[in-house]
N, C-alpha and C positions, 0 to 999 in steps of 0.2 A: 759239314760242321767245322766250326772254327778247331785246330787241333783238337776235331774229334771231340769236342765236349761243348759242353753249356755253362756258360758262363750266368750264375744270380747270383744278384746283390740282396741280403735279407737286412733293411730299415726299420729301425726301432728309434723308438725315442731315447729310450737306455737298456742297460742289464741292469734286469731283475732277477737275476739267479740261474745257476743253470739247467732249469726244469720249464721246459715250455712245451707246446704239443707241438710246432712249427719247426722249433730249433731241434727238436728230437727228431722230428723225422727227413730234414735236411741233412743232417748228422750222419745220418743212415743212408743215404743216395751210394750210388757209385760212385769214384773218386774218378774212376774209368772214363762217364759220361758226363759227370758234374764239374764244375770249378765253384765249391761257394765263399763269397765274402760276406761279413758280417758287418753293418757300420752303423752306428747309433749317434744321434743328434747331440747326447751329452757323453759324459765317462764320469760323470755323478755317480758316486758310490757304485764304479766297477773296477774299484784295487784287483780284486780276484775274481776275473772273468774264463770260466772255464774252458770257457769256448776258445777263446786266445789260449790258453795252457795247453790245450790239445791239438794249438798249431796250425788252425786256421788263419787265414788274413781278418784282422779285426782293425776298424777305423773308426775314430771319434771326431765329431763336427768342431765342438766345444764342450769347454766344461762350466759350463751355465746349469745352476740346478734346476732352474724352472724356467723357459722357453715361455715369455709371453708373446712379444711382437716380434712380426717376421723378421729375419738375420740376412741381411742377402748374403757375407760373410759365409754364413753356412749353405746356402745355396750354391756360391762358388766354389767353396771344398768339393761339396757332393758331388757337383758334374764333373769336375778333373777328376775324381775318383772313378766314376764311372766312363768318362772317357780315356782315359790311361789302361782303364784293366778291361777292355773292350765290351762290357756286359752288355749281353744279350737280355735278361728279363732282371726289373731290379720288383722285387716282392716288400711291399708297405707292410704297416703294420700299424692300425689305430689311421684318426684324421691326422694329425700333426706331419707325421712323417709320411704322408700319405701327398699333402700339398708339396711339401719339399721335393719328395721322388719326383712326382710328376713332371711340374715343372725342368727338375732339374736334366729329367732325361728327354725333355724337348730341346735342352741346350747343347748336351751330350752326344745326341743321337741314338739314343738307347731307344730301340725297334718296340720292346715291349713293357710293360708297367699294368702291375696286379698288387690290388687291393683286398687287404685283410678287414675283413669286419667281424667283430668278435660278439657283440651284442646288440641290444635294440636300442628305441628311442634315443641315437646320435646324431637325430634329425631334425629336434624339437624347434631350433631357435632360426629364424629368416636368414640370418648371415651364412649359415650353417648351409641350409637350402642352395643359396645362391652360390658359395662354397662347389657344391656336388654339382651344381646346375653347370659348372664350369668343367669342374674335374671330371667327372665321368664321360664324359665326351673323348676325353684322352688316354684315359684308362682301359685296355683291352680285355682285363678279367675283373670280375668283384668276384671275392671268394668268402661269404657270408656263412659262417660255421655253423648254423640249424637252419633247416626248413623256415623257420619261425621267426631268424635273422631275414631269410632274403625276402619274406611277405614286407616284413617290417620296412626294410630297406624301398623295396617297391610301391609300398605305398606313402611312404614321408616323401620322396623326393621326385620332382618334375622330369616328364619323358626320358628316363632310360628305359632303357631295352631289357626285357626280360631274360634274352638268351647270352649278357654281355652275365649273369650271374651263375655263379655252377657255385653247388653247395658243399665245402670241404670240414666236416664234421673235427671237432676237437679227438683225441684219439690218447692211449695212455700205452705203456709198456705192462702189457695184460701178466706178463708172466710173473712180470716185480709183485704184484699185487697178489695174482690168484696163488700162485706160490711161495709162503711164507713157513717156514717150519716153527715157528713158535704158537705156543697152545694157549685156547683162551685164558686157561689158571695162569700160565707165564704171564701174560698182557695185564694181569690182572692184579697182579704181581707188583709188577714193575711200574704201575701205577697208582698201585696203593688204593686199590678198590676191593671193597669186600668180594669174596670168592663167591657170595649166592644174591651178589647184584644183577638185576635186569638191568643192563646197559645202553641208553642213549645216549647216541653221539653226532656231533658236528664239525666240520670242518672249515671253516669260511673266516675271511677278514672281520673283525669285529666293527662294522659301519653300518647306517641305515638298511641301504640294501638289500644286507645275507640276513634279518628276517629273527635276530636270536630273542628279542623281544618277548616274540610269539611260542617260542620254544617255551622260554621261562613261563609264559602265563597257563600255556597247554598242561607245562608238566604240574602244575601246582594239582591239576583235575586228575589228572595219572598217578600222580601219588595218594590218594585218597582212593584208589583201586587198587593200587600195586605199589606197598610199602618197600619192595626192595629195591624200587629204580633209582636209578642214580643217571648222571648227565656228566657228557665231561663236551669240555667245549676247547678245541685247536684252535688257535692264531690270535691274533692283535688286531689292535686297531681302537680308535678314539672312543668305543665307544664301551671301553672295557669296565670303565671305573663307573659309568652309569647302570652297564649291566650288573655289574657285582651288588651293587646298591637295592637292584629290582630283585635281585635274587635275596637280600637279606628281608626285605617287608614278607618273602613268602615266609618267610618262618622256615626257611627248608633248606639252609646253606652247605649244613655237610654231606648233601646231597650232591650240590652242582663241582664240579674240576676245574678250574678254567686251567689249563693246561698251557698256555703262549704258545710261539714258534716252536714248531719240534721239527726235527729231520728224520724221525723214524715214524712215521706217520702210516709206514705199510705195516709197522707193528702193533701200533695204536686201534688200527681199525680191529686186530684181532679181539681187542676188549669190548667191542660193541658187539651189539642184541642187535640193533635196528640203529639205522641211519637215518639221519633228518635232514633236509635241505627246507629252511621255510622262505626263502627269496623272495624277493620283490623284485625284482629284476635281474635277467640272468642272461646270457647267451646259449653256451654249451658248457655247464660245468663239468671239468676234469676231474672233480672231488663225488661228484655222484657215479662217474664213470670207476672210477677206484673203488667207491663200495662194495659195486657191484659187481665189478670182479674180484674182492675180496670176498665175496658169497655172506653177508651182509643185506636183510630187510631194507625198504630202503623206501621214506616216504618224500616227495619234494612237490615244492608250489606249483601252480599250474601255469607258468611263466616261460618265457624264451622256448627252449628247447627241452625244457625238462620232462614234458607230456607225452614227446616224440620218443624219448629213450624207454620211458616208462609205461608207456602205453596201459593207462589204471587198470589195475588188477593183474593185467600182467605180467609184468615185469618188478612191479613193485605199484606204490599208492599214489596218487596224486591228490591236493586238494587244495585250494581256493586259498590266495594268498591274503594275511593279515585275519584270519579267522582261527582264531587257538581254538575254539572248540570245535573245530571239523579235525583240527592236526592233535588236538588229545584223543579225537576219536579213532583217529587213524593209528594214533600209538598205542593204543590200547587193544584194537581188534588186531592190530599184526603182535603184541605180544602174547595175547589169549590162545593166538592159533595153536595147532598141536605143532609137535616142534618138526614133524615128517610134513604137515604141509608148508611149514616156513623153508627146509630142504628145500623142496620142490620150487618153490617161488623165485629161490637166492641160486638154486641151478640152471634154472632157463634165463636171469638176470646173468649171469657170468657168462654163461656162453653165449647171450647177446652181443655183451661186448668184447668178446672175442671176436665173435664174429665181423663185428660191423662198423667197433669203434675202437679195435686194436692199431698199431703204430704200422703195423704189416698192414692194414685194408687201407687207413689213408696215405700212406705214403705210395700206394699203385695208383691210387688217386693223382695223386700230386703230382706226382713224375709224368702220368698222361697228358693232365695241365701243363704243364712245363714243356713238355715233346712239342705239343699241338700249338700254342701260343708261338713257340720258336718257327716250327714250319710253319705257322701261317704267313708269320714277320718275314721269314725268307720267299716266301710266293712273291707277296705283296710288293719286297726290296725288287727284285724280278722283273712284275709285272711294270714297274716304274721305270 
């Protein structure tokens, strides 16, 4: 090995904060066996990239907020970048920066190039197609984060290879979450929720998507059972002032929280009963992963990967997305339960994801990917 280490480049379009499940667990490598760089297409709102702060190499393409037609400009930054700092595997992220890498380390000579896919239908449109029909041929890994991703993946797009996909599941810091010393009255508290509220809650961008719609129309049927539910709902997003609006026709405002951006979000959960995910389309959400290791009921659509965590009934509920009366019925039979078998339920759910979707199971993941990608590239260098 090159001094002993591996050299990846990790391609984003931008920083979006310093919370990713990728960037965590690169974070966390050996510094011994690794060398990572970080380089994003823009530096669009990354004043404060943490990642830089903490002294990594971090590189910016431009500072373009929105990348419509290709740049060759950026093109040529990317491949001096990766030709100068000799990288061995540069890891994509999304299409955009996905086309950039590839190409760029056929100019480079960068041996290896892996692609992040984070959710489904990114395949829907012919240009798109003909896109992958190209790229994946160059691409030695696709690392499709659900089972549900690489079906998806495999069936949108013309002959690849099944075995070019290995499944690298989203993963969270199990301890941050399942470990919390504040108490549900604290949370309760601190949010200015009645003390003998039944608590649902949600976590998601507010856009078509994440499904809150269905939430609002569900719980109108939940509250006509269970007078003391209340809802609070985390994040932004366009679709805020519309939902505020659906929630005032219910008649049942001082019910719903819309809460915005919060950073203490591991505390937030401690104020919920039950967990809602109503999605319309998802990959591997990190937010249902956090529920449930914050020991937290936990109901989600039956989309992306969320069936696969949940496994209905066991782990928590699944059901059929855009259907409020399947997801009121689902809130209602997980708050009826006695509270010893909702225990039961929220403890084989947390030790799931301890098990299987903690930052410690995929980053041994990741790192084998990385090992084996690299020796293959060195055989093949070899055998030529």
């Amino acid at each position: 090995m090159k001094n002993d280490r591996i050299t990846v480049a990790l391609l984003w379009s931008k920083y979006d904060g310093g919370v990713t499940s990728v960037n965590d667990l690169v974070l966390g490598l050996d510094k011994e066996c690794f060398d990572i760089i970080f380089i994003y297409l823009s530096n669009h709102n990354a004043e404060n990239n943490l990642i830089e702060e903490a002294g990594y190499k971090v590189f910016y393409l431009s500072n373009i907020e929105l990348l419509k037609a290709f740049r060759f400009s950026i093109l040529s930054k990317l491949a001096r970048i990766l030709k100068r700092h000799n990288v061995d595997i540069i890891h994509c992220h999304a299409h955009k920066p996905t086309v950039y890498g590839t190409i760029a380390a056929m100019f480079a000579g960068t041996p290896v190039v892996m692609a992040h896919v984070h959710g489904t239908d990114r395949t829907a449109k012919l240009r798109r197609k003909l896109t992958n029909f190209v790229l994946f041929r160059k691409i030695n890994r696709l690392l499709p984060v659900a089972q549900a991703v690489k079906e998806d993946v495999l069936k949108s797009n013309w002959s690849i290879h099944p075995e070019k996909l290995s499944v690298l599941e989203n993963s969270i810091d199990y301890k941050h979450f399942a470990d919390v010393s504040i108490t549900q009255k604290d949370a309760k508290e601190m949010l200015g929720l009645p003390l003998d509220a039944f608590v649902f809650g949600t976590v998601a961008r507010l856009v078509p998507n994440k499904g809150q719609i269905y939430l609002i129309k569900a719980f109108k049927k939940v509250r006509q059972v269970l007078p003391s539910a209340h809802v609070i709902l985390v994040g932004n997003g366009r679709l805020r002032n519309e939902l505020e609006n659906e929630v005032k026709k219910t008649g049942l405002s001082d019910s719903f929280h819309f809460l915005g951006l919060r950073d203490d979000i591991f505390q937030i959960y401690k104020a919920m009963d039950v967990f809602v995910l109503p999605s319309l389309a998802e990959g591997m959400p990190r937010v249902l992963l956090e529920a449930m290791a914050a020991g937290i009921p936990c109901i989600g659509s039956n989309v992306g990967g969320i069936p696969e965590v949940l496994c209905d009934r066991e782990f928590g509920y699944v059901i059929e997305p855009r259907d409020p009366t399947a997801l009121s019925e689902a809130m209602l039979r997980i708050a009826q339960k006695p509270l010893e078998e909702r225990k039961v339920l929220t403890e084989k759910a947390s030790d799931r994801v301890r098990q299987c979707y903690s930052h410690d199971t995929a980053r041994a993941k990741l790192i084998k990917l990385y090992e084996s990608e690299y020796v293959a590239s060195k055989a093949e260098i070899q055998e030529v």
